[in-house]
C-alpha positions as CSV (number, residue, x, y, z in Angstrom):
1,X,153.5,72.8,53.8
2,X,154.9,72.8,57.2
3,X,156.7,69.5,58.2
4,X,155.9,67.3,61.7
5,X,158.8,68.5,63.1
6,X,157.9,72.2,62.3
7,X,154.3,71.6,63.4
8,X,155.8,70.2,66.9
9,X,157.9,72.6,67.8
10,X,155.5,75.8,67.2
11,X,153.0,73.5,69.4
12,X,155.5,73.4,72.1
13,X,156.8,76.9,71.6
14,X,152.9,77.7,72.1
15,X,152.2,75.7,74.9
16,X,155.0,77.7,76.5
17,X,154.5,80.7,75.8
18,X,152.1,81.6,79.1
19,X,154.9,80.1,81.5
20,X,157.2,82.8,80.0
21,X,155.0,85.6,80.3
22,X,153.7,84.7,83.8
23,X,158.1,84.9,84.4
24,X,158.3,88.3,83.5
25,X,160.7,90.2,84.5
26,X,161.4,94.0,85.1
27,X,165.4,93.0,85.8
28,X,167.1,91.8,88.4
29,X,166.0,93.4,92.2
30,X,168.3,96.7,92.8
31,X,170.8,95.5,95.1
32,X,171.4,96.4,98.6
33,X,174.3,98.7,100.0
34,X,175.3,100.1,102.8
35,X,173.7,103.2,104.6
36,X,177.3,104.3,105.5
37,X,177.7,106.8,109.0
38,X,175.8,109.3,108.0
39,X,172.1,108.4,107.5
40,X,170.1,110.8,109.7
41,X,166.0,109.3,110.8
42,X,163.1,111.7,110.7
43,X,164.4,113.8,107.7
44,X,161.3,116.5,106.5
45,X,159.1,114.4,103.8
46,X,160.0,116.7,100.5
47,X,161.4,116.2,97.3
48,X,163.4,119.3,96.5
49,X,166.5,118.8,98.2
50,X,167.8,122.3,96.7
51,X,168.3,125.8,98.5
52,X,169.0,128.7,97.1
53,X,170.3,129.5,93.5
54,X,172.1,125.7,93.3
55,X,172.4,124.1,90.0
56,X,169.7,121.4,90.1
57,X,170.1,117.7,89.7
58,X,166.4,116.4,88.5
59,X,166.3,112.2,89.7
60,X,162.9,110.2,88.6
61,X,162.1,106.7,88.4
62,X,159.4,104.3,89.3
63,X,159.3,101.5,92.2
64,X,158.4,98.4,91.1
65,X,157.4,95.2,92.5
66,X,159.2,91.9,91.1
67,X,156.2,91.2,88.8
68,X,157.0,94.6,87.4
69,X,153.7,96.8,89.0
70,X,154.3,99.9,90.3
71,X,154.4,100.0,94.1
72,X,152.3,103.0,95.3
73,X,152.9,105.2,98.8
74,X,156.9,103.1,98.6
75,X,158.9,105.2,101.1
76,X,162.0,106.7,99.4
77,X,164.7,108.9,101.8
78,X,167.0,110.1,100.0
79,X,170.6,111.6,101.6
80,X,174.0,112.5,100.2
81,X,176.9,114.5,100.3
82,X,177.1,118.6,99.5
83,X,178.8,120.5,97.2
84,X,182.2,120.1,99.1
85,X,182.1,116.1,99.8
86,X,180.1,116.9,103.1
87,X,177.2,115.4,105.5
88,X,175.1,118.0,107.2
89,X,175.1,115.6,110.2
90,X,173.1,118.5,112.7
91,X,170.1,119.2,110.4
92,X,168.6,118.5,106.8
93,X,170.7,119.9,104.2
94,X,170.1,117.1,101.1
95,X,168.1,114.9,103.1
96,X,164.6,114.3,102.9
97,X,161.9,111.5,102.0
98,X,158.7,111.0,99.9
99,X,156.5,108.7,98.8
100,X,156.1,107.0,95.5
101,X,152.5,107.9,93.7
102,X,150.2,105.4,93.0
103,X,151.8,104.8,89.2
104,X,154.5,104.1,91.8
105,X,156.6,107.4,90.1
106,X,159.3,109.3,92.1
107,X,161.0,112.9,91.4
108,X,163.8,114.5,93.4
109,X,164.9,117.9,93.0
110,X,168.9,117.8,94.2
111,X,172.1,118.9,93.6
112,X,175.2,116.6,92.0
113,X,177.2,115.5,94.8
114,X,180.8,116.5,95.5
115,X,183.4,113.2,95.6
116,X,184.9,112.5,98.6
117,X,188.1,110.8,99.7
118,X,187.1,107.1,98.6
119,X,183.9,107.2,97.1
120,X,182.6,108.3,94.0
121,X,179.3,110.3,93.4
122,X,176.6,109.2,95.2
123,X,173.1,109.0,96.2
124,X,172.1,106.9,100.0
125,X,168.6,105.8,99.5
126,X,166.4,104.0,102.1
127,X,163.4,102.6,100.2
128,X,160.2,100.8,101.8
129,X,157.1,99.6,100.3
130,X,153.8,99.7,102.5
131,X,154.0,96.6,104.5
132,X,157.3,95.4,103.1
133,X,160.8,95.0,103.7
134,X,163.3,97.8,104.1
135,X,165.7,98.1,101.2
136,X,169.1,100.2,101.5
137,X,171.1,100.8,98.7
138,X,173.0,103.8,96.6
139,X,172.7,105.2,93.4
140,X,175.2,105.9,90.9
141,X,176.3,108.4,88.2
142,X,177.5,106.5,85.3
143,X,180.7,107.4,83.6
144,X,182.6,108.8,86.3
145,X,186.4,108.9,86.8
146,X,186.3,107.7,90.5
147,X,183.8,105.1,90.2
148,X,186.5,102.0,89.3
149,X,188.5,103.4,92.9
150,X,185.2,103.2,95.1
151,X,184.8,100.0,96.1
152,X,181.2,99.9,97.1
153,X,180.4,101.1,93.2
154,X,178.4,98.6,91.3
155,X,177.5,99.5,87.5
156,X,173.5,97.9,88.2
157,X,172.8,100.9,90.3
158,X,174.1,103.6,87.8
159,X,171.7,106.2,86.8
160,X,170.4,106.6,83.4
161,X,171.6,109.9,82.5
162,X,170.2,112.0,79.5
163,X,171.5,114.8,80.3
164,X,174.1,116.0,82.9
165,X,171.3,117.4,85.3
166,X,168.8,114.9,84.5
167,X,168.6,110.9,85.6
168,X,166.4,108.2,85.9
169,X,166.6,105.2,87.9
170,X,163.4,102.4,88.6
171,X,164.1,100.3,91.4
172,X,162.8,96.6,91.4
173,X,161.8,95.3,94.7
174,X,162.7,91.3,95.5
């Protein structure tokens, strides 16, 4: 036999239990960061970043919106640094954008970045929902040496690894 007290407090707990699932929550929104010198407008919409015979770097994820739906036709452009710790600041060498699906899924074909004097491994992104806000941030490999000395680093926007060419990353929209 279940006491009044018992009885009261699964009533309550039930009477709550729509406010918490109305407060949902995919995580926190992905934080903003700087774009740094080198972000280049008008890069080619694409999402293999690769040329040639490079070892690949395969990057997917979803965009979602703070009540954790996927935000379809989001703009993602992606830039970062080359094999040597270098911008291609005169054309498009690992720069490009795309749009999110309407699942709100992402892939990017790339290559792991080279370090460069003060900053760890990274990955500029410029990411825009239809209608909405602009959102700049960076992503992040985890588990990395120079990642404590950079810094702009900031564990929340470390990728999920699986393996060492593959990551995922969703990014939550405020």
């Amino acid at each position: 036999m279940i006491s009044d007290s018992s009885r009261r407090r699964l009533l309550g707990a039930a009477l709550l239990w729509p406010v918490y699932s109305l407060a949902q929550s995919c995580g926190k929104p992905t934080p903003r960061q700087t774009e740094g010198p080198f972000f280049k407008p008008q890069s080619p919409e694409r999402n293999v970043l690769v040329q040639g015979n490079a070892a690949t770097l395969l990057v997917t994820g979803r965009v979602l919106g703070p009540d954790c739906k996927p935000v379809a036709h989001a703009l993602l452009d992606f830039w970062h640094a080359d094999e040597k710790g270098e911008y291609d600041n005169s054309g498009f060498h690992y720069r490009g954008h795309q749009f999110s699906d309407a699942d709100g899924r992402y892939r990017l074909e790339t290559i792991v970045p080279a370090e460069y004097p003060g900053r760890a491994r990274h990955i500029h992104v410029k990411l825009q929902p239809p209608g909405g806000r602009l959102l700049t941030t960076q992503l992040y490999f985890p588990n990395q040496e120079r990642n404590e000395a950079d810094d702009l680093f900031r564990p929340e926007l470390a990728m999920q690894m699986t393996t060492r060419s593959v990551g995922r990353f969703d990014f939550v929209l405020g």
